[in-house]
BADREN-980971 format. One record per residue: residue in one letter; x, z, y of N, C-alpha, C in turn. Coordinates in steps of 0.02 Angstrom, whole numbers, padded with zeros to 5 digits, always signed. Atoms other than C-alpha are relative to their C-alpha. Example, Ala and Ser with C-alpha at 12.3 -4.5 7.8 and 13.67 -1.06 7.14 Angstrom:
A+00045+00000-00059+00615+00390-00225+00045+00000+00060S-00042-00003-00059+00684+00357-00053-00039+00037+00055
***
This chain:
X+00062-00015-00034-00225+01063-01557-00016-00056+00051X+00017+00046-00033-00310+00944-01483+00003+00001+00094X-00016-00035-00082-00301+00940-01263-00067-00070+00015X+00055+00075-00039-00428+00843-01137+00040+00002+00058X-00027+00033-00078-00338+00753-00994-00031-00040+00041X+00072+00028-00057-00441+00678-00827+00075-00035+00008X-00078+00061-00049-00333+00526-00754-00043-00006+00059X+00036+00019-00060-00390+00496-00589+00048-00030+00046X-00027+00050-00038-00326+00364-00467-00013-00050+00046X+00036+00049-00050-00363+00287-00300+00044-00071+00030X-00055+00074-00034-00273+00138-00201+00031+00017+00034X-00064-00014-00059-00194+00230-00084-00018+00050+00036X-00027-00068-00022-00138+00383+00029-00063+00046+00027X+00074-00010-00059-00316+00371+00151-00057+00023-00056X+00056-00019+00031-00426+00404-00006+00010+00059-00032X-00021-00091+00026-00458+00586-00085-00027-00014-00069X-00003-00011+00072-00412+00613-00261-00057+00058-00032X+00066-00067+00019-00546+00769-00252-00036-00023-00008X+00071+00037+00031-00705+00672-00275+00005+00007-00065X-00017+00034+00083-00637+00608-00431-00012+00074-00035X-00013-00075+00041-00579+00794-00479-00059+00045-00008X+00062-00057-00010-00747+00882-00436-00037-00039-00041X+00014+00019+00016-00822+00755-00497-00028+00015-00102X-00001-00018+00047-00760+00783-00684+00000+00065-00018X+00033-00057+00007-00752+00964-00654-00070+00027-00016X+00088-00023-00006-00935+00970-00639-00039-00017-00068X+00029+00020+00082-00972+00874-00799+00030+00047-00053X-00031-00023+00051-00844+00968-00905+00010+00079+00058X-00019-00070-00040-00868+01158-00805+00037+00042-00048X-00013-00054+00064-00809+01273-00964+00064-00043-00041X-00060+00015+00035-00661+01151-01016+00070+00022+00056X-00074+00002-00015-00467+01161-00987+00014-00076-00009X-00013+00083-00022-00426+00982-00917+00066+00012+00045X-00062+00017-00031-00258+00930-00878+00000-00053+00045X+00037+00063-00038-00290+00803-00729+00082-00038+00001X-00050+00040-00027-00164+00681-00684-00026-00033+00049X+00038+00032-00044-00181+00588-00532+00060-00026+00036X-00019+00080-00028-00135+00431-00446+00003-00034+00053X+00018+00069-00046-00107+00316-00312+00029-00054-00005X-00020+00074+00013-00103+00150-00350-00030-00064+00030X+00049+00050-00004-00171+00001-00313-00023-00037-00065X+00034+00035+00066-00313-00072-00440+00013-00054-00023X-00036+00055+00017-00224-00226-00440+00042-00007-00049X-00046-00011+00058-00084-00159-00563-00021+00009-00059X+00040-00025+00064-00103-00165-00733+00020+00072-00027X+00007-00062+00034-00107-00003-00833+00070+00010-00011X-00075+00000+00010+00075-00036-00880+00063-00003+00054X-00014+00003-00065+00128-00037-00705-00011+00063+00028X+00013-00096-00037+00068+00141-00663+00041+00029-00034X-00056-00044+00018+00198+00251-00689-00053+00060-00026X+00040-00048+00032+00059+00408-00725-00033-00019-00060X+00050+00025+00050-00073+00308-00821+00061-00011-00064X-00028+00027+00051+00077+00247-00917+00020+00065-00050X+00005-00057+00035+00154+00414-00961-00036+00048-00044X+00064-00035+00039-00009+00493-01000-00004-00035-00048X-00010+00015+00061-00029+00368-01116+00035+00006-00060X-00058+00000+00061+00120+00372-01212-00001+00082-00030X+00000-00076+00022+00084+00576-01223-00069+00018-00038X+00050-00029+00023-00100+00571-01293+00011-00015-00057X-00028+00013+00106-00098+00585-01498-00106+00002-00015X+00081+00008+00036-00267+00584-01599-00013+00061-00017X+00036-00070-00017-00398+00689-01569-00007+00031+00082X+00020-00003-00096-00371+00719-01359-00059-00044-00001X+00071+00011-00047-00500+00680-01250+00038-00022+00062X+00000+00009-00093-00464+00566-01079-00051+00000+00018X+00057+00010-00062-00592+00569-00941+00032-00044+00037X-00016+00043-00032-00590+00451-00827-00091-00013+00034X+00069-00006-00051-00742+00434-00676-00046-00061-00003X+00034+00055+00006-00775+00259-00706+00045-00036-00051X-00047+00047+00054-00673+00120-00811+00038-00031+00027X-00066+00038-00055-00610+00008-00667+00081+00053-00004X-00060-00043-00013-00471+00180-00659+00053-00027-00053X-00046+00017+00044-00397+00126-00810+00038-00099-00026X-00017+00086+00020-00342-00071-00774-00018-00035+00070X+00014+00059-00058-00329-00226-00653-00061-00026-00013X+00063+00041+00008-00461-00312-00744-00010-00009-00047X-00002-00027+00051-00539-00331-00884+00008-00005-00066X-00026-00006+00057-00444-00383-01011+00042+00039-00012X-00064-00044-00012-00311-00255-00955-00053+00079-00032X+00050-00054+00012-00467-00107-00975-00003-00002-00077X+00024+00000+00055-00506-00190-01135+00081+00005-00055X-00051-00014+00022-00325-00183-01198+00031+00083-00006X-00020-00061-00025-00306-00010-01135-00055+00049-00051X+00055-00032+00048-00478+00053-01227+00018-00002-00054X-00023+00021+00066-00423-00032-01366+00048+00044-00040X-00047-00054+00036-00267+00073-01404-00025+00059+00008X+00017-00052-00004-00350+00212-01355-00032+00008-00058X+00055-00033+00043-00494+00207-01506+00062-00020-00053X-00047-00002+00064-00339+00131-01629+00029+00066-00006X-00051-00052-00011-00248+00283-01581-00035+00078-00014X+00046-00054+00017-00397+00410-01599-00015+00048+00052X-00004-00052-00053-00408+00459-01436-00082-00022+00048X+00068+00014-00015-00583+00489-01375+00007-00007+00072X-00005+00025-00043-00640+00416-01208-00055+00019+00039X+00032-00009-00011-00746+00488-01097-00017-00033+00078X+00007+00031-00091-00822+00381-00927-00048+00052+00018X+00059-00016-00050-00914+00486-00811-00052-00039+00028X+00057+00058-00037-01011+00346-00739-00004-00061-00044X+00030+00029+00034-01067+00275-00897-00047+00003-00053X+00071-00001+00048-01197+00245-01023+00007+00026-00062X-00041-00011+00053-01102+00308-01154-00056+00006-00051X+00048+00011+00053-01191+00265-01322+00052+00049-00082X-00043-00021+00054-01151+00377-01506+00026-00068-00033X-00025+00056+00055-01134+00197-01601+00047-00012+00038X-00067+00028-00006-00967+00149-01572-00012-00069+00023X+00011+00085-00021-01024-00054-01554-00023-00007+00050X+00054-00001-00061-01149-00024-01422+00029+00030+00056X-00018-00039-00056-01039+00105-01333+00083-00048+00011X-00058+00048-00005-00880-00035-01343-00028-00048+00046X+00042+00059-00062-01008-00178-01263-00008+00036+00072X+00012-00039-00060-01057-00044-01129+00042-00002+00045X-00051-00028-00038-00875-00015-01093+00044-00075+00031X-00014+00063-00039-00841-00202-01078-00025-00037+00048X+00028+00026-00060-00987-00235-00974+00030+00042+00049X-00029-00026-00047-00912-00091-00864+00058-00044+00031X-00069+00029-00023-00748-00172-00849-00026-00061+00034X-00021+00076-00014-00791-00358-00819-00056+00036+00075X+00030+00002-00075-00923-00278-00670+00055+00052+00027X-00025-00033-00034-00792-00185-00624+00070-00043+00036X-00013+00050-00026-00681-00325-00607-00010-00046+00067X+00041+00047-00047-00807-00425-00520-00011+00023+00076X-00009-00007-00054-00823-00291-00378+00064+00017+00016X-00067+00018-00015-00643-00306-00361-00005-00054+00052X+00004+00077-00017-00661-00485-00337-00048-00016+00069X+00033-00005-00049-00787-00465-00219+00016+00024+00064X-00037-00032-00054-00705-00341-00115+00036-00033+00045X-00048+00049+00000-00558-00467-00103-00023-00052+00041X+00041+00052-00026-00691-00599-00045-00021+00013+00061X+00013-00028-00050-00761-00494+00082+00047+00028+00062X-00050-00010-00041-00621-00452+00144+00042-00076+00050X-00030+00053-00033-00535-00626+00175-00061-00025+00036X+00053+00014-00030-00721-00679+00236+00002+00043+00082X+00003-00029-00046-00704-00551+00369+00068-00031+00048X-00088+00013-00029-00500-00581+00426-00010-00094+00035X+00035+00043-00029-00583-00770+00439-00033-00018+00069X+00037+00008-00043-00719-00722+00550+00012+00021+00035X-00044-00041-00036-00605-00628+00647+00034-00057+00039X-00040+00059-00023-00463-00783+00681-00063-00052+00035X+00028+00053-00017-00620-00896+00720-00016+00040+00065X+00034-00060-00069-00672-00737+00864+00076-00007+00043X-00066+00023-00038-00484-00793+00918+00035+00060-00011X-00038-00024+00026-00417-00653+00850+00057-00018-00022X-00065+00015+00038-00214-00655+00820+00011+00045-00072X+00000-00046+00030-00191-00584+00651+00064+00011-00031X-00074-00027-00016-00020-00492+00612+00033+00020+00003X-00046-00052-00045+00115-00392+00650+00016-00040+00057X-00023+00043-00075+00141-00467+00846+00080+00024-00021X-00105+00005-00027+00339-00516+00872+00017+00058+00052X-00047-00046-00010+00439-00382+00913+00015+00015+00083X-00019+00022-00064+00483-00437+01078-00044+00001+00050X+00028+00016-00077+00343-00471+01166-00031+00077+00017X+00013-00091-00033+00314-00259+01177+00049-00034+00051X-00050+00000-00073+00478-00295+01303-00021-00043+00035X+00000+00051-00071+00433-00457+01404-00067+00013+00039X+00059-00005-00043+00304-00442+01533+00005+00076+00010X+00005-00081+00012+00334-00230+01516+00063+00014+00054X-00028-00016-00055+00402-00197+01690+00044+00056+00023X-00040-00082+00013+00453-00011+01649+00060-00020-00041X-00073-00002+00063+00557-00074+01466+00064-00068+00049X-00051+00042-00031+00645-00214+01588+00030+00037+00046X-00055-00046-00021+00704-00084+01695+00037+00027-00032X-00044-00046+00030+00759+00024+01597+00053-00023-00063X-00048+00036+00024+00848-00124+01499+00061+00002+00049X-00047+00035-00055+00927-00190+01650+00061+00065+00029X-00034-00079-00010+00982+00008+01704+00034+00011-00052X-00047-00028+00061+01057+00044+01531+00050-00052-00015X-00063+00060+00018+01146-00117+01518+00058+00007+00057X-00031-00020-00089+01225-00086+01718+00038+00058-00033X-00020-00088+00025+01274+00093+01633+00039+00000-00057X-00044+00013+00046+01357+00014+01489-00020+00045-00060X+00024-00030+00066+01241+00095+01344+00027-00057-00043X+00014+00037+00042+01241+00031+01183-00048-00021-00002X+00075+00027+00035+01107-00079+01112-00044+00025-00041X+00037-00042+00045+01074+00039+00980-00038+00082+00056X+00023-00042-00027+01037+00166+01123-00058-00010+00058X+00068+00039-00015+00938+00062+01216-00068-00008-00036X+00052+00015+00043+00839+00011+01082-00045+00079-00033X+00039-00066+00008+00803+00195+01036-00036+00022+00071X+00056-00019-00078+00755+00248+01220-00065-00050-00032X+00049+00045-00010+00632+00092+01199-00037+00004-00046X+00032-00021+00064+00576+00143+01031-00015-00070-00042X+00014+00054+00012+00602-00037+00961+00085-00005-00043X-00069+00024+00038+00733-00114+00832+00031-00019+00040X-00061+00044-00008+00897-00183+00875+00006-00060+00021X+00026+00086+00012+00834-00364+00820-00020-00006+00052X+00095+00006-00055+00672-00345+00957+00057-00005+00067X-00026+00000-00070+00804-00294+01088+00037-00055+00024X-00052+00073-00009+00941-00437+01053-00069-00067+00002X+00038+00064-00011+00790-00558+01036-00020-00022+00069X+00012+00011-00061+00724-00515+01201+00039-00015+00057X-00069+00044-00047+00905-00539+01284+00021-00059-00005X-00011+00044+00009+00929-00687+01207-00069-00017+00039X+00056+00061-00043+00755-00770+01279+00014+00006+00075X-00016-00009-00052+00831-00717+01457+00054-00026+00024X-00067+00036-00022+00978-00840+01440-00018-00048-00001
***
């Protein structure tokens, strides 16, 4: 008997997998959909997701995936178009929510490649916009970073007491460094710049 499975998959922890889910709920109200769902980053290919991958290897001919857009299924889009690909060899129908979906098979394959390569592209863009910003940021004199460890302790008038007091008292370093809420490393670094 045939089954319909929804894949759904965002980049990470801060985004909600429910959109996606209501999303396909709403199109398909009266089916039984097995969802799977994801966090990944769109950067990985399809063979890299531990879910997407599984699901794959479990759909047979005749299922039904959903999927909200096309970007969900690939880095880019020869990875989409590799991924579609086994899907129609395999007989497994494909359904995008947020596409044009055509009955001819040729027309609804072009559709799904123009999806991919613009889905690609605002990848690529994103990517652009992003380093464009982190840019205009460093030129605003922005440091950009994780700041060194250390300089939480130097100039911090409270954590140098309460160095100088725990060292007098014969703590450990590892107990120090917990009071201070700082690694080990951060603490020995900052004793060392004081010799």
């Amino acid at each position: 008997m045939s089954q319909i499975h929804a894949y759904i998959r965002v980049s990470n922890d801060t985004l909600n997998l429910e959109n996606q889910q209501n999303e396909i709920q709403t199109a398909f109200p009266n089916a039984t959909i097995q969802f799977h769902l994801e966090t990944a980053s769109g950067k990985l290919p399809a063979a890299q997701r531990p879910v997407l991958r599984g699901l794959l290897s479990t759909l047979v001919a005749g299922d039904t995936l959903i999927i909200t857009e096309i970007s969900r299924l690939g880095r880019d889009a020869v990875d989409v178009i590799h991924t579609v690909t086994g899907l129609r060899l395999d007989g497994i129908q494909l359904h995008v929510i947020r596409s044009q979906e055509s009955k001819d098979v040729f027309v609804s394959m072009i559709t799904t490649l123009l999806d991919a390569f613009s889905a690609q592209k605002e990848r690529e863009n994103n990517s652009e916009r992003t380093k464009a910003g982190l840019r205009l940021a460093v030129l605003n004199g922005k440091t950009l970073g994780k700041p060194l460890g250390s300089s939480k302790l130097k100039g911090n008038p409270q954590a140098e007491r309460t160095i100088e007091t725990m060292l007098k008292k014969r703590f450990s370093k590892a107990a120090i460094a917990r009071e201070l809420g700082c690694s080990i490393g951060t603490l020995e670094r900052y004793l060392e710049g004081l010799k």
